[in-house]
N, C-alpha and C positions, 0 to 999 in steps of 0.2 A: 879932323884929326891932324895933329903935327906932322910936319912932310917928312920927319924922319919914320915916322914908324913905319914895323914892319909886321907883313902878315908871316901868323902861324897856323899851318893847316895839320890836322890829325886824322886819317882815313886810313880803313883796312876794309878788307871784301875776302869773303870765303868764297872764292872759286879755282877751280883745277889746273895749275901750272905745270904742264909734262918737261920744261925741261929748263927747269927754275937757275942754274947757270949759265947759260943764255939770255934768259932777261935779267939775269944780275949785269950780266955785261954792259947790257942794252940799255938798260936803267942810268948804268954809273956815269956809263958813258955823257949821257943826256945835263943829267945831275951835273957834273963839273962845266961842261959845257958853258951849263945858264949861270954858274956859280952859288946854287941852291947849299944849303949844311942843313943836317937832319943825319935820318936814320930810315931806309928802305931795309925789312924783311921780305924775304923771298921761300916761299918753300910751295913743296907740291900742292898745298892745301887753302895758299893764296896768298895774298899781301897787307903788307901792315907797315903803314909811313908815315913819320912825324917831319914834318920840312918845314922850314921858316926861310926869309928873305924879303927882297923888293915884291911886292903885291905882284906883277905882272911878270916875277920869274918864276913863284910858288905855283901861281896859274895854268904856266905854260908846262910844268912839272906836270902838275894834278892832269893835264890834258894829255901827255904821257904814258902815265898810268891808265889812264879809262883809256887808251889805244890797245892796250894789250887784250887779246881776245877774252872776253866774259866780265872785263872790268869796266866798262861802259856806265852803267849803275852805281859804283861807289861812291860814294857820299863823306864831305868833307866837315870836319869840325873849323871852324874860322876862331881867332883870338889874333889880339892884337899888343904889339910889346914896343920898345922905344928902341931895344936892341935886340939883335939878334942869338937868342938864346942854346947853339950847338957851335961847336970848335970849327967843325967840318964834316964833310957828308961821307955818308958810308954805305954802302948796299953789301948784307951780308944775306948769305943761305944757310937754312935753317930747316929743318927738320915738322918744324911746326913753329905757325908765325904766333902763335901762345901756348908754351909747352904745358901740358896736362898727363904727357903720355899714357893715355889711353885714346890708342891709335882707330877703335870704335866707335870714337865720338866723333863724328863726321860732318860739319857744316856746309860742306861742299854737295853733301847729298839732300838734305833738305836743315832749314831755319829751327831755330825756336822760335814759336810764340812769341809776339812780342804786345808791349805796353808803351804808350806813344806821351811823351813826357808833360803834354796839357790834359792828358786824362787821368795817369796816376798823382798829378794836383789834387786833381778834383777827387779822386777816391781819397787822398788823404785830407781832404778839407772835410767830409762827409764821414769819415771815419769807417768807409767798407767800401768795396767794389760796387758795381753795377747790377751785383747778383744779390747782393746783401750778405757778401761773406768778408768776413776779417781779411784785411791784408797785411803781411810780415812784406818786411823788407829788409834782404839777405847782400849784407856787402860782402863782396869775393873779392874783393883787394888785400894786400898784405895790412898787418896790422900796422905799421909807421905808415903807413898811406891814410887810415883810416883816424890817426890822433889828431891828422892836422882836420878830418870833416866830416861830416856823413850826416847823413839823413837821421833825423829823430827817431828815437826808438829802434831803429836796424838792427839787425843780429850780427855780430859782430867776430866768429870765429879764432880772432886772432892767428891768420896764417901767416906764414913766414914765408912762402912762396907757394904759386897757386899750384902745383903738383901734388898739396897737400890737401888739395880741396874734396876729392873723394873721401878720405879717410874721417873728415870733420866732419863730411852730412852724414856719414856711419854713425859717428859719436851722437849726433846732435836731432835724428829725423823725427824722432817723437815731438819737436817743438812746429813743427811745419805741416804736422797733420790738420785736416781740415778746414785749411786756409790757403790764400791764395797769395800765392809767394812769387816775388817778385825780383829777381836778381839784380843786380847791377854792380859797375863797376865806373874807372875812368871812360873811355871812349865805346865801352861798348863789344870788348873780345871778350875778354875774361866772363863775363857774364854771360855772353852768349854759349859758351863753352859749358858754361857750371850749367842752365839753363837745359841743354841739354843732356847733359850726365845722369842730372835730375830724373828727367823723365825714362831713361834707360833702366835707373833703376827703380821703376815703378808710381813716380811722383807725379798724379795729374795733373795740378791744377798751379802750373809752373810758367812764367813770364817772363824776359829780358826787358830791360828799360831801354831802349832802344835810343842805340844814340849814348846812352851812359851817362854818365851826371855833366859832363862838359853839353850835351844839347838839352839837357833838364836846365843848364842855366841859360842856354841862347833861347829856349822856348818860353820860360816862367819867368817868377821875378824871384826865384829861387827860395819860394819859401816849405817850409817844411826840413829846409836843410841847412845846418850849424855849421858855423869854418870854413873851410876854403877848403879847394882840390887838387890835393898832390900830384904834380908832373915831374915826367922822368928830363927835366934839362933844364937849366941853368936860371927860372924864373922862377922854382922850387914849385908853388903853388900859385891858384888861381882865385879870385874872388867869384862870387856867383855873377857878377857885370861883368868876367873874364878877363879883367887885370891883375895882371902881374901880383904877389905878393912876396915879399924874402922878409922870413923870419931872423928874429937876432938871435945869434948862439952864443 
């Protein structure tokens, strides 16, 4: 790789932060120090951080964060860019590190189900799960996120912001009976999140892509899915090999 590039990391972790202005501090603190630019959320219900920079100050960041109690396990999406795509860093607190409000759905307390992104290949290559049952696959990203990509055939909602997402599986549930429905999103919250909602309201047979379509491209050769993947900073989108794309407007 070119000695200029820089690494981009993307990680979130549902677990339980009692005094989420405190590790804002602690975070920020840390952050300007290494000279990191990104974006750390912080709330009771856990964290969500896009950071970019020199390889070995993103690192030292990510090492950080899995310091703090219960984030040890958090898992990082890697991409690679020539520049460094945020202005400057920010550690804000928040309410909920992906707003849904519905303060019920709880990730902190137990996962969704998940589907691990070399297998739901293979179920779309074979055209059923492992059971022999249809699989839909449900994007929970906004609808401009979803113009610039998405997997073949996906359900497509058209949401304007995922707060909307309860309301649209009310609209929409008769299309998701009897099949094995698979969520996903960019990095793997939002999904997780809808994943769960699902099943609260009585949806069995309900799955997160684990990881999101950014680790469907670090795992696969990214087939099954058209376009690129919209990110929220200054590289617009991403190819399934994880390069940079800017469209012309």
């Amino acid at each position: 790789m070119p000695e200029t590039t820089v690494l981009n990391l993307a990680a979130y972790r549902f677990s339980p932060i009692d005094e989420p202005q405190s590790v804002r501090v602690q975070l920020f603190e840390r952050g300007k120090a290494l000279g990191i630019r990104g974006t750390v959320l912080v709330s009771s219900e856990g964290l969500n951080a896009v950071l970019a920079g020199p390889e070995q100050d993103c690192r030292e960041m990510l090492a950080a964060l899995r310091e703090l109690p219960g984030f040890a396990p958090m898992v990082a999406k890697e991409s690679w860019s020539q520049t460094i795509p945020f202005r400057r860093f920010k550690v804000k607190v928040k309410t909920e590190i992906i707003r849904m409000d519905h303060p019920t759905i709880r990730p902190v307390d137990a996962r969704a189900a998940s589907v691990d992104a070399r297998t739901l290949a293979r179920w779309l290559d074979q055209g059923h799960d492992d059971a022999n049952r249809p699989v839909v696959l449900l994007d929970t990203r906004n609808g401009f996120e979803v113009d610039h990509g998405g997997f073949s055939g996906a359900l497509d909602w058209r949401l304007h912001q995922f707060t909307e997402f309860p309301k649209a599986l009310a609209e929409h549930r008769e299309a998701l009976d009897g099949k094995t429905v698979v969520t996903y999103c960019t990095g793997g919250i939002r999904c997780e999140k809808a994943a769960l909602y699902m099943q609260s309201v009585g949806l069995q047979d309900v799955l997160q892509l684990e990881g999101g379509i950014l680790n469907y491209f670090e795992l696969t050769d990214g087939r099954h899915y058209q376009g690129s993947c919209f990110v929220f900073d200054e590289r617009e989108a991403l190819a399934p090999d994880l390069s940079p794309i800017r469209h012309q407007t």
